[in-house]
GUMAR-798370 format. One record per residue (C-alpha): residue number from 1; residue in three letters; z, x, y. Coordinates in steps of 0.02 Angstrom, whole numbers. Each point is the difference from the previous one (the first is absolute). Layout:
% residues N
(NUM, "ALA", (Z, X, Y));
...
//
This chain:
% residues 544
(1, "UNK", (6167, -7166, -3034));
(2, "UNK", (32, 41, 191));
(3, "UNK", (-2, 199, -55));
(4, "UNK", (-139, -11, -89));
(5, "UNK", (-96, -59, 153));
(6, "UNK", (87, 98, 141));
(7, "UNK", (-65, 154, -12));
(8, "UNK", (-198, -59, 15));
(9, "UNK", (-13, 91, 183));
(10, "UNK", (87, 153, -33));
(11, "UNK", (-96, 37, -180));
(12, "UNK", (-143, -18, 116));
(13, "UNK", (37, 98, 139));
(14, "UNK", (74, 140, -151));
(15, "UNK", (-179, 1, -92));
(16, "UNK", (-77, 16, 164));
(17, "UNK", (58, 160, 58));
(18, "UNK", (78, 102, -159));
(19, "UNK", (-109, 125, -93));
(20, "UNK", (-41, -30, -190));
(21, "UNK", (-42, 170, -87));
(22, "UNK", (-14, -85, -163));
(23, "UNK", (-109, -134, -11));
(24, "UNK", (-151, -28, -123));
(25, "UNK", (-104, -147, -67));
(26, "UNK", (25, -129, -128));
(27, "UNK", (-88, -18, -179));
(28, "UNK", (-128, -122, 55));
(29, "UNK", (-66, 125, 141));
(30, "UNK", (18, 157, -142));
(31, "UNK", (-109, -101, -121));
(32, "UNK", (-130, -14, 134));
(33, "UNK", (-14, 177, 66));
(34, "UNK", (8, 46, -186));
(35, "UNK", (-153, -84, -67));
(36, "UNK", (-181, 39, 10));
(37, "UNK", (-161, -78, -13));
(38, "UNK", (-133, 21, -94));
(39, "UNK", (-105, 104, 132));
(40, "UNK", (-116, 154, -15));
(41, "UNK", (-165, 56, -21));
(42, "UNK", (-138, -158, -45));
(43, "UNK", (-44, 65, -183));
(44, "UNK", (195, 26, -25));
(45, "UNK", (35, -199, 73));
(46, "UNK", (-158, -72, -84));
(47, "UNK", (92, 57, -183));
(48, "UNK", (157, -70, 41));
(49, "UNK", (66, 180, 37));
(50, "UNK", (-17, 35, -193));
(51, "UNK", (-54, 168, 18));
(52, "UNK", (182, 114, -14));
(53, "UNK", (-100, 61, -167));
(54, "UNK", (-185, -3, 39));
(55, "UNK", (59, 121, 155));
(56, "UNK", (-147, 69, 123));
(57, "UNK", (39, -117, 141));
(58, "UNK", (96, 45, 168));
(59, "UNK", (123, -150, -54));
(60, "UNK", (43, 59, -147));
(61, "UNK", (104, 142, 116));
(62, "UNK", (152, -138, 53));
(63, "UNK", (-9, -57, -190));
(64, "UNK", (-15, 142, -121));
(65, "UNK", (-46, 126, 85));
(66, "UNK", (-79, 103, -153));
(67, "UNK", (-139, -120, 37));
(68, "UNK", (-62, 113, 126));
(69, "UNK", (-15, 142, -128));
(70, "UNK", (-145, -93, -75));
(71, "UNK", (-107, 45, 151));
(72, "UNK", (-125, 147, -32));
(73, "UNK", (-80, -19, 161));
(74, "UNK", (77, -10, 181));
(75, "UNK", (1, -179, 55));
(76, "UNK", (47, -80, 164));
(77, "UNK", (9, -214, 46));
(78, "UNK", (49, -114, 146));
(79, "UNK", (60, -195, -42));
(80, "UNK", (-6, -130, 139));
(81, "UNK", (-13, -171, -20));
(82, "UNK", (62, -204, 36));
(83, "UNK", (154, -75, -70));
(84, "UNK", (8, -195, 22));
(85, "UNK", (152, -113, -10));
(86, "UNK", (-46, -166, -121));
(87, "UNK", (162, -87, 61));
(88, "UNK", (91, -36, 163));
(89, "UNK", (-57, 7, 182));
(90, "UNK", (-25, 130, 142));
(91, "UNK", (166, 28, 97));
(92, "UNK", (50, 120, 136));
(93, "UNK", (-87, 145, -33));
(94, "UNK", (-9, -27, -181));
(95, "UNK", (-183, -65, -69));
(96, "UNK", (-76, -53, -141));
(97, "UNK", (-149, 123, -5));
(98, "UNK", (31, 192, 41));
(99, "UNK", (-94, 137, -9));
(100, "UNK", (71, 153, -97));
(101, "UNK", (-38, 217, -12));
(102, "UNK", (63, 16, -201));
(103, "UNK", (-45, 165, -51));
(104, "UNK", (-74, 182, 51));
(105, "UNK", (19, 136, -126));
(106, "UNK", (-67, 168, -70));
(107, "UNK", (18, 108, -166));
(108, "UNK", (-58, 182, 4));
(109, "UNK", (-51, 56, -169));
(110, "UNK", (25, 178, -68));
(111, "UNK", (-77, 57, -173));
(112, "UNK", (108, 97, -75));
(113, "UNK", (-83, 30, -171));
(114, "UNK", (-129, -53, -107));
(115, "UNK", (74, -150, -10));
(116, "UNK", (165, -5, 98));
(117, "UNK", (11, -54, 193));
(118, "UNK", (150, 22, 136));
(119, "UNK", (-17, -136, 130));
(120, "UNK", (87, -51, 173));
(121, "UNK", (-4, -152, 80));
(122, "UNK", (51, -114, 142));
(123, "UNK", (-3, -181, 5));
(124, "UNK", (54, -131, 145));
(125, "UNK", (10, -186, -46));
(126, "UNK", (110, -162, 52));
(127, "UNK", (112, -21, -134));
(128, "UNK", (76, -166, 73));
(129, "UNK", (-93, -94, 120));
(130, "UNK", (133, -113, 102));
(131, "UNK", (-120, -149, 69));
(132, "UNK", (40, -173, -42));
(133, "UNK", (78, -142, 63));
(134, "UNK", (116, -120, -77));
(135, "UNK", (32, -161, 58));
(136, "UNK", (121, -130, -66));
(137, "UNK", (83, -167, 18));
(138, "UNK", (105, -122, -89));
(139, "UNK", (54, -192, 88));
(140, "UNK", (124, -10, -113));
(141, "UNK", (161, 125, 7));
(142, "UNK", (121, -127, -9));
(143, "UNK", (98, 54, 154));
(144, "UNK", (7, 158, -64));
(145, "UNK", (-64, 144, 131));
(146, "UNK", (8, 183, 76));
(147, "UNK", (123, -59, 124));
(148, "UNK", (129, -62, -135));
(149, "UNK", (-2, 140, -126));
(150, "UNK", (73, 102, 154));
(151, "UNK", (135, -126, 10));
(152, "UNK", (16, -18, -188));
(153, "UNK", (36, 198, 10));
(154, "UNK", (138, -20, 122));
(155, "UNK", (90, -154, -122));
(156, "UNK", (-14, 111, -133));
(157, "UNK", (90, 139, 102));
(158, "UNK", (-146, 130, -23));
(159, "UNK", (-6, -11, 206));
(160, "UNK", (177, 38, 8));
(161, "UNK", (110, 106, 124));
(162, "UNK", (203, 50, -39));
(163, "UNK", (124, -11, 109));
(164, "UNK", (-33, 161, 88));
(165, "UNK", (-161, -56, 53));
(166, "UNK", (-93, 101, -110));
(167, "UNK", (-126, -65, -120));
(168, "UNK", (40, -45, -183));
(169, "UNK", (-174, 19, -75));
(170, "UNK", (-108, 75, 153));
(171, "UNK", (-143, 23, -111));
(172, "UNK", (-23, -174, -62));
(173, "UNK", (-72, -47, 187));
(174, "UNK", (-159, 27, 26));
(175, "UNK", (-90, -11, 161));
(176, "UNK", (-48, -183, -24));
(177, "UNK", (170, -28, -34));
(178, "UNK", (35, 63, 170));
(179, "UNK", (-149, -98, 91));
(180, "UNK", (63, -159, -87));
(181, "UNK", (202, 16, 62));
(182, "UNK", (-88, -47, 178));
(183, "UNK", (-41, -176, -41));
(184, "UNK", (123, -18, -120));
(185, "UNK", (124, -25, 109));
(186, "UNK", (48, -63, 174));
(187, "UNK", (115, 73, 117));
(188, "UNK", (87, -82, 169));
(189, "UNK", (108, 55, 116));
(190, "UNK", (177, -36, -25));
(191, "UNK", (68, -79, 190));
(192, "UNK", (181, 70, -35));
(193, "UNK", (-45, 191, -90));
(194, "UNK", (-165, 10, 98));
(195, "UNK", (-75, 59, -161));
(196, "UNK", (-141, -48, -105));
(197, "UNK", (51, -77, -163));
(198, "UNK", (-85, -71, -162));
(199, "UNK", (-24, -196, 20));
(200, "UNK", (-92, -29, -167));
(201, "UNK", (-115, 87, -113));
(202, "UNK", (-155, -101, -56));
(203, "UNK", (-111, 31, -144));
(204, "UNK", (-151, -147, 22));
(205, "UNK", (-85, -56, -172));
(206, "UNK", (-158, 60, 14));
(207, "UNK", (-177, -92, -52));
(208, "UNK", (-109, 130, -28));
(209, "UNK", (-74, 142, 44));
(210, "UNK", (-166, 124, 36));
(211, "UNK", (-10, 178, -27));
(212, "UNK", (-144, 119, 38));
(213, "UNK", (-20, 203, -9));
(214, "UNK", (-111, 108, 32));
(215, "UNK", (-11, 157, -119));
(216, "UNK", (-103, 130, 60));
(217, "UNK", (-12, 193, -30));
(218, "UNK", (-35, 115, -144));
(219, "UNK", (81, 144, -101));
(220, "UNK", (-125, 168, 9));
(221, "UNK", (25, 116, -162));
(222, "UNK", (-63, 182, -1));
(223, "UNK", (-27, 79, -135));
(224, "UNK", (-8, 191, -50));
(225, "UNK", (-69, 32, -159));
(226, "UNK", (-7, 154, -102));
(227, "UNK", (-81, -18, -165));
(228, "UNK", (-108, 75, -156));
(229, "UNK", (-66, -13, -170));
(230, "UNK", (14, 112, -160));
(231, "UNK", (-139, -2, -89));
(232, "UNK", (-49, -188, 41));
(233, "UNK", (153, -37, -117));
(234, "UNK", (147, -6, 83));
(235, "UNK", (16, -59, 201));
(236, "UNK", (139, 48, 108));
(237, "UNK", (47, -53, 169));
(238, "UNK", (129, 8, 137));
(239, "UNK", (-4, -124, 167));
(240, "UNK", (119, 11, 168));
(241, "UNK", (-7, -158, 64));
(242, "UNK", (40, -10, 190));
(243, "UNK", (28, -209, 51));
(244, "UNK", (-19, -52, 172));
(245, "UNK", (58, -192, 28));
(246, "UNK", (-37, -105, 146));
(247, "UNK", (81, -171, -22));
(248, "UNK", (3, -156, 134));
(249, "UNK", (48, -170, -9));
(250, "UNK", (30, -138, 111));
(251, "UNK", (56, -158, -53));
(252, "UNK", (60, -176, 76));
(253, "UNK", (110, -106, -95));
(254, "UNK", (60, -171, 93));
(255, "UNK", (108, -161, -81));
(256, "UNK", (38, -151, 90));
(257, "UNK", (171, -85, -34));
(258, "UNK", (52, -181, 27));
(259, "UNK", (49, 13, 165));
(260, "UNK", (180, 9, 7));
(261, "UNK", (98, -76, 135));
(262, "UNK", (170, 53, 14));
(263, "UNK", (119, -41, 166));
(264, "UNK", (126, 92, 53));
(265, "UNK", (106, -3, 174));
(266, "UNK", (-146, -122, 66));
(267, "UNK", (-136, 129, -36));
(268, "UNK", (-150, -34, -125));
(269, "UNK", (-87, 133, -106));
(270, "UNK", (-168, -37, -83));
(271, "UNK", (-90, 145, -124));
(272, "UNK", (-162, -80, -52));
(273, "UNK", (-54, 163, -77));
(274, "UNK", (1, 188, -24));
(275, "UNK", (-126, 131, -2));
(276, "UNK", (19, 187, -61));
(277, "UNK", (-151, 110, 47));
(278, "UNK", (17, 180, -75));
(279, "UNK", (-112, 152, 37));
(280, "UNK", (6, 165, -113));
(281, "UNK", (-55, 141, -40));
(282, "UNK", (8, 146, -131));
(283, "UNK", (-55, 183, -2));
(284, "UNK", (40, 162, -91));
(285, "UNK", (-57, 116, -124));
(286, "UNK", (36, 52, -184));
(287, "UNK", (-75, 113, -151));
(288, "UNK", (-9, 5, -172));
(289, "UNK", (-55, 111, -141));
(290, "UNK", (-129, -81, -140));
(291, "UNK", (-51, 99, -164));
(292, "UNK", (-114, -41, -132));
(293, "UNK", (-75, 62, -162));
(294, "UNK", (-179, -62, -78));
(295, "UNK", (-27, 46, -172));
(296, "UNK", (-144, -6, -118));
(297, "UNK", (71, 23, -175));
(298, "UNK", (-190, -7, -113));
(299, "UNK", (-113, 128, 68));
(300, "UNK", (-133, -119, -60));
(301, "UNK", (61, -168, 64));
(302, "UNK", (-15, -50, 193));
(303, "UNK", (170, -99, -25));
(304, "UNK", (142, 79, 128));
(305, "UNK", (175, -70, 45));
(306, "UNK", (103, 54, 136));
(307, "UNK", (179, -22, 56));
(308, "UNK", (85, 30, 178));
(309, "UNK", (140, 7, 99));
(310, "UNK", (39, -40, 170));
(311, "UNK", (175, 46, 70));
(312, "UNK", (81, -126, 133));
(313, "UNK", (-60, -1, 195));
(314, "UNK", (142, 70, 94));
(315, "UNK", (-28, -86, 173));
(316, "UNK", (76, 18, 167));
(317, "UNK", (2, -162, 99));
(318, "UNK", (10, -58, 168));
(319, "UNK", (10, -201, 35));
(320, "UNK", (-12, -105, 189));
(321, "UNK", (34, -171, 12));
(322, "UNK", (-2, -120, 153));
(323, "UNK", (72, -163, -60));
(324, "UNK", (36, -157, 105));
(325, "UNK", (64, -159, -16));
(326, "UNK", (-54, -163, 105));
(327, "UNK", (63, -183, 13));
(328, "UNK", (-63, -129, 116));
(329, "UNK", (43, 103, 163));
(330, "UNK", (-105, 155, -45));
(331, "UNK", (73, 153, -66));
(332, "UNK", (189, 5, -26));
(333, "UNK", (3, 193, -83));
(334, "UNK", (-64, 107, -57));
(335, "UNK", (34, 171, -101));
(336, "UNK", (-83, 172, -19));
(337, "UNK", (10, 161, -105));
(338, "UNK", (-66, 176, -33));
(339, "UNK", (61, 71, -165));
(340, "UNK", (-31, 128, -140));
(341, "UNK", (20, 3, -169));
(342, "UNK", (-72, 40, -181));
(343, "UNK", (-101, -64, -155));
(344, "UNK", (-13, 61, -168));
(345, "UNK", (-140, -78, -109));
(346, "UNK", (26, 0, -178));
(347, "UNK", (-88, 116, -131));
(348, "UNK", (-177, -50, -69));
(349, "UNK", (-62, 38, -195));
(350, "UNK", (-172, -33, -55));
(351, "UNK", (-86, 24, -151));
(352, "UNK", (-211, -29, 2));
(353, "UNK", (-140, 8, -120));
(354, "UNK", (-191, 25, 24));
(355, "UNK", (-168, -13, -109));
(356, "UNK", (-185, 54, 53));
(357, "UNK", (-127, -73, -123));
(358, "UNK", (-170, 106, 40));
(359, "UNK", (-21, 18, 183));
(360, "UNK", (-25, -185, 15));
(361, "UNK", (188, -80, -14));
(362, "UNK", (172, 53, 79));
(363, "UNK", (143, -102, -76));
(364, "UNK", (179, 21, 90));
(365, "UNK", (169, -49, -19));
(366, "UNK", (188, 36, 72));
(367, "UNK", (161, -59, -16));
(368, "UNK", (128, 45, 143));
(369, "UNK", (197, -38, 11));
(370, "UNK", (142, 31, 156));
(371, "UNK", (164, -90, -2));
(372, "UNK", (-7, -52, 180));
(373, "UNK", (195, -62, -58));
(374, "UNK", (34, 204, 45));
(375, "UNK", (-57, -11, 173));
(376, "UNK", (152, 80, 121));
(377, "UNK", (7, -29, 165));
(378, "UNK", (113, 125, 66));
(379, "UNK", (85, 22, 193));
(380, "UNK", (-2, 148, 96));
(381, "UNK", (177, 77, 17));
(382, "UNK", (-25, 149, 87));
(383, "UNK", (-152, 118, 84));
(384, "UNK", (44, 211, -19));
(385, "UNK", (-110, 178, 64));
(386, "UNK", (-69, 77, -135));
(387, "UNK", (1, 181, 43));
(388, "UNK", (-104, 53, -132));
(389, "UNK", (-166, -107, 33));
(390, "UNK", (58, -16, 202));
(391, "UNK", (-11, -184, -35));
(392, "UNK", (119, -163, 17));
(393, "UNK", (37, -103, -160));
(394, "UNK", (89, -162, -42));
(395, "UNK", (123, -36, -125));
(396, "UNK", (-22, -182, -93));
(397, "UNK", (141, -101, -85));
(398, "UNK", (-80, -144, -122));
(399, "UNK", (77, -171, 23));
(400, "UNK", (96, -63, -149));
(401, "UNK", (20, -182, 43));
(402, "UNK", (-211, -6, 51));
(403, "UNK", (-28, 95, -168));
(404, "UNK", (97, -101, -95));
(405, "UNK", (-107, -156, 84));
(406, "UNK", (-161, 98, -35));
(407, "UNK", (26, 9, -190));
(408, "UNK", (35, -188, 17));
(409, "UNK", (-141, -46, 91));
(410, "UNK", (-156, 122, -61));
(411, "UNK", (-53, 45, -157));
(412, "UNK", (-132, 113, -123));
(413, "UNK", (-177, -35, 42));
(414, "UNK", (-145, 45, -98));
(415, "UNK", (-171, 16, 40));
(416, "UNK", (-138, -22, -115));
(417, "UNK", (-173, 55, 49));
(418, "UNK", (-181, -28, -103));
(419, "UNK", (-148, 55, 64));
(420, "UNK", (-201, 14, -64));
(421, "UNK", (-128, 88, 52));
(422, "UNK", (-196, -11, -48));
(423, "UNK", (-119, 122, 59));
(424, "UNK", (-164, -81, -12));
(425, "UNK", (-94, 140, 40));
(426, "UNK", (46, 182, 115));
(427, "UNK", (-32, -116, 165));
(428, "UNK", (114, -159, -51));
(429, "UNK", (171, -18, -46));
(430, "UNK", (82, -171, -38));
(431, "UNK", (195, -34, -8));
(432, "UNK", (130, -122, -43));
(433, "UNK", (187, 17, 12));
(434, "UNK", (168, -89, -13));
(435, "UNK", (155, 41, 48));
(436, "UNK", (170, -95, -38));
(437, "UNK", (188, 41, 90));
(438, "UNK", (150, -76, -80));
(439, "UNK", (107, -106, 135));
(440, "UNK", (131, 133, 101));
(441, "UNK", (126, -110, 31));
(442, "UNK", (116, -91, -134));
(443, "UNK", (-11, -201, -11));
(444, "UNK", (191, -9, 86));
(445, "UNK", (-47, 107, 115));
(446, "UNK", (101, -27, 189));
(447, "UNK", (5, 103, 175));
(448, "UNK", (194, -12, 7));
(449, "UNK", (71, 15, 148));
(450, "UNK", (165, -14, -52));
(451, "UNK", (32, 183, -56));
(452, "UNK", (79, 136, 103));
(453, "UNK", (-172, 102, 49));
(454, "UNK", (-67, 75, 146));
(455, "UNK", (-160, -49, -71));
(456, "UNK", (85, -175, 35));
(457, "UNK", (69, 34, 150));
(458, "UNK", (-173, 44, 72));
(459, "UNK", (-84, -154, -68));
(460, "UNK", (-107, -62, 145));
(461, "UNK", (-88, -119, -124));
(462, "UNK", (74, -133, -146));
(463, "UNK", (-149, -52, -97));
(464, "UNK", (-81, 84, -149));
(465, "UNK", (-121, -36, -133));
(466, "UNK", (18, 18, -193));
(467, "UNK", (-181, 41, -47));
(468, "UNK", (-62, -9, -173));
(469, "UNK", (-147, 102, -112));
(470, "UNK", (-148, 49, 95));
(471, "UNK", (-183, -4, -69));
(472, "UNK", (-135, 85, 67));
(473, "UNK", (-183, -16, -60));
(474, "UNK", (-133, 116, 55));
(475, "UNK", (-190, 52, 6));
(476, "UNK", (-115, 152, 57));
(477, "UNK", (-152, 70, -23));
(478, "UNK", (-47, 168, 52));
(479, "UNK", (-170, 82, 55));
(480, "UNK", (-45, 186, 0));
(481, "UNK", (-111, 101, 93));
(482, "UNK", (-35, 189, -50));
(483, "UNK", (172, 72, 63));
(484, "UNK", (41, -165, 102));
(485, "UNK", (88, -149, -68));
(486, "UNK", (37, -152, 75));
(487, "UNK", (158, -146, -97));
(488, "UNK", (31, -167, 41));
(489, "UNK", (155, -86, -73));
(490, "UNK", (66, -170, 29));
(491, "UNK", (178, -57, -38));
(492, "UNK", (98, -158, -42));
(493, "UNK", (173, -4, 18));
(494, "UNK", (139, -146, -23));
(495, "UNK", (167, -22, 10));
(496, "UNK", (108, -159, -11));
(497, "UNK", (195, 10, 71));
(498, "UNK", (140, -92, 29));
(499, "UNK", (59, -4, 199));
(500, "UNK", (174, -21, 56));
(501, "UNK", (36, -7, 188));
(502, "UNK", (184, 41, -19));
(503, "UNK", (130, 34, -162));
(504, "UNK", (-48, -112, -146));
(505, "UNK", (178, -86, 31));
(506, "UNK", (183, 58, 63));
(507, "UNK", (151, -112, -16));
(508, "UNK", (144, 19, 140));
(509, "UNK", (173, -85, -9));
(510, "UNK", (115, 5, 137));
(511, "UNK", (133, -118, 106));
(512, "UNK", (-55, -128, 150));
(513, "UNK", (105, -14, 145));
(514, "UNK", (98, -133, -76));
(515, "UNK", (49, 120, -156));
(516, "UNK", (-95, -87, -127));
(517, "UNK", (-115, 110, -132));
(518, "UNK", (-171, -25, 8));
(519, "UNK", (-159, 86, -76));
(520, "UNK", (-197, 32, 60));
(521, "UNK", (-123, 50, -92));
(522, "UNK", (-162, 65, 77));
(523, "UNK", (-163, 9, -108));
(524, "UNK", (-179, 38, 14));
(525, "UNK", (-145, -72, -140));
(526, "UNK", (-141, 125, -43));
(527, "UNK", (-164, -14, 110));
(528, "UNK", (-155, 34, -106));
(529, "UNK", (-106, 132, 77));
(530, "UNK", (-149, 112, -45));
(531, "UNK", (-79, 184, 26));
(532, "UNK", (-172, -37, -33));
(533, "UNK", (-117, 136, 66));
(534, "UNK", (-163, 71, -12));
(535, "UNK", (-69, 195, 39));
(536, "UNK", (-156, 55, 25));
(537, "UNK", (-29, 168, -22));
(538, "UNK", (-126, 153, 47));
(539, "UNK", (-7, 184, -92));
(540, "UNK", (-122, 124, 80));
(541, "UNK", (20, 158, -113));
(542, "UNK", (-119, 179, -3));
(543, "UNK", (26, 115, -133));
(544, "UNK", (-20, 172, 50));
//
């Protein structure tokens, strides 16, 4: 037991000052920067985004992007609107109500024959918008708590050095590990040696605790699309996808214990509590390639299907974290980091159908599938000169323990999408949508921080949330003027999700000072939370 707990100031001071090339994030943070909302143009929202087949919207560019080819006359549109939080509470600079620029596109169409058209077009919108904030609590953890799973990890032997000093499993501790070894234990000096020296190591049942973050930020997609049709028959298109992510979060997270009182040498030590504050933030850049083919098989019939294909987003990465942690005599530590690494989404597949009926009715529908199981987050080994393009690249390495966690944790999700359309007249439109995602992440789902990761070792947070299917109802109604058109769209969105503040539960076994065996186990009950939001949104298009 005593070398399990001896080496808490040196890991520290080692973590502090050494360099860590490879270092990525876990699954929960890939399934995150991996998803996307449903977000566009209003007419494209207000039918549940069921238009991959119906085509001649700017949306239709991230989607299937031989949706453009059905335009036969240039076409540009800016999206702005109000998203609003149904659940939770302002905090920090996190609100319920936010303002939000969605969208500002174009499409240049060509005629290329009597009835065949080349088109280009570019298309901006917020593929993920970031701002939420989750707040959770449970008076009932049994004793169980942050502060112990650390010490749970170091009976186990997961926080373990050798006899050389040198650590056993350095990748199993992450930075709250770290924080935590500070009021863990207590050191005094030794009169004879002069040296500081381990006295006892507490771990205080806790009662309960609070948690609160702040999610804020927004992944930008632009889109380059090139794209035609053949004799209003068959539609082909090609998108580069440039993404742009801006990601911040701040979060508090505080338990209070039963105040332990534990005397040693004549000297009392009281730990009422323990608060972790933790302020992030995550930027980059990554691309992708989309294709997509619309085809009309019966000259006669308005019926079309479509299918696409979206390659992964290869991103480049950079996350900073300021993490503290505070007892009853202000802050004790505190931890920082500046690191790089890499994200590969998984491949997308879709499949869509459409139907016109006169010029009065639009009916839409889509299926969509990614196995977000084959998300890689990879490390970068090394950075090289390219002579050739006079540039500097990176090599990446993907981590096999954090894949083989991701494959455990997420899963396939599908996304089906209905949408309706009724044109009352050449003025009116009216539309209805919905739009279902399958749940991402399996029903066993756990952020383990037991495996040998740098994605672990970085871990400046514990908790995550298992959430489930997502439904999202939505309206519109659009109004045109000559060559001017104006959308409105409104959006309901929930989600319902299981919150854990720390590992679901870890067992530890290990030897007292008197020699005898004993075991702690250290376990956290779900905390039922919800994403329930609501968007406004605002289309001005001109058709040109």
């Amino acid at each position: 037991m005593k070398k399990i707990i001896l080496f808490a100031l040196s890991v520290a001071m080692y973590t502090t000052v050494s360099a860590q090339p490879m270092v990525n994030l876990d699954s929960y943070a890939a399934g995150q920067l991996a998803t996307k909302d449903l977000n566009g143009t209003a007419r494209y929202v207000g039918m549940g985004g069921a238009l991959e087949a119906l085509g001649a919207d700017l949306s239709t560019m991230s989607t299937n992007p031989a949706g453009i080819g059905m335009f036969r006359r240039s076409h540009a549109s800016v999206s702005f609107g109000m998203n609003i939080q149904g659940e939770g509470k302002n905090f920090q600079n996190g609100t319920k109500t936010n303002a939000s620029f969605d969208q500002v596109g174009v499409v240049i169409s060509t005629r290329m024959g009597a009835t065949s058209y080349l088109n280009i077009g570019f298309n901006f919108h917020k593929s993920r918008n970031f701002d939420y904030v989750l707040s959770a609590a449970n008076n009932a953890v049994n004793g169980s708590s942050l502060h112990r799973q650390t010490y749970v990890k170091m009976l186990r032997g997961d926080l373990d050095e050798n006899s050389a000093k040198k650590l056993i499993h350095p990748y199993r501790e992450s930075q709250l590990d770290q924080l935590n070894y500070r009021i863990i234990d207590i050191y005094q000096e030794n009169p004879t040696t002069k040296k500081k020296e381990r006295v006892e190591s507490i771990s205080p049942e806790a009662i309960n605790y609070m948690f609160d973050r702040a999610h804020t930020g927004y992944i930008g997609e632009y889109d380059i699309n090139l794209s035609g049709n053949i004799n209003n028959r068959v539609y082909l298109g090609l998108t580069v996808g440039i993404h742009d992510v801006h990601y911040k979060a701040y979060s508090e997270y505080s338990e209070n214990f039963k105040t332990p009182t534990i005397s040693t040498s004549g000297n009392i030590y009281e730990r009422p509590y323990a608060k972790y504050t933790d302020d992030q933030e995550i930027t980059g850049t990554g691309y992708d390639i989309k294709i997509g083919a619309i085809f009309r098989p019966i000259e006669e019939s308005p019926f079309r299907f479509g299918v696409s294909i979206a390659t992964p987003t290869w991103y480049r990465l950079k996350t900073r974290n300021y993490t503290t942690i505070s007892d009853q005599y202000g802050v004790v530590d505190n931890i920082k980091d500046d690191v790089k690494f890499a994200l590969n989404t998984p491949w997308q597949f879709g499949i869509s159908a459409g139907y016109t009926i006169g010029t009065q009715w639009a009916l839409g529908l889509s299926y969509d599938f990614a196995d977000y199981g084959a998300c890689d987050m990879r490390s970068i080994t090394s950075r090289y000169y390219d002579a050739w393009s006079d540039t500097y690249n990176t090599k990446t390495e993907s981590d096999s323990n954090m894949k083989r966690l991701t494959e455990q944790t997420l899963k396939g999700v599908s996304t089906l999408k209905a949408g309706v359309e009724f044109r009352a007249d050449k003025m009116l439109a009216i539309r209805l949508g919905y739009n279902y995602v399958s749940p991402m992440y399996k029903s066993d789902a756990v952020r383990d921080q037991t495996i040998d990761s740098p994605g672990v070792y970085m871990a400046s947070t514990s908790d995550y949330t298992n959430w489930k299917d997502t439904h999202r109802l939505t309206a519109g109604v659009g109004l045109t003027f000559d060559k001017f058109r104006v959308d409105l769209a409104y959006q309901y969105s929930a989600t319902n999700g299981d919150f854990y503040p720390y590992m679901k539960e870890l067992t530890g076994t290990n030897k007292d000072t008197q020699g005898k065996t004993f075991t702690m186990t250290n376990s956290a009950e779900a905390v039922s939370v919800k994403n329930i939001r609501h968007q406004l949104l605002c289309t001005l298009g001109y058709t040109f």
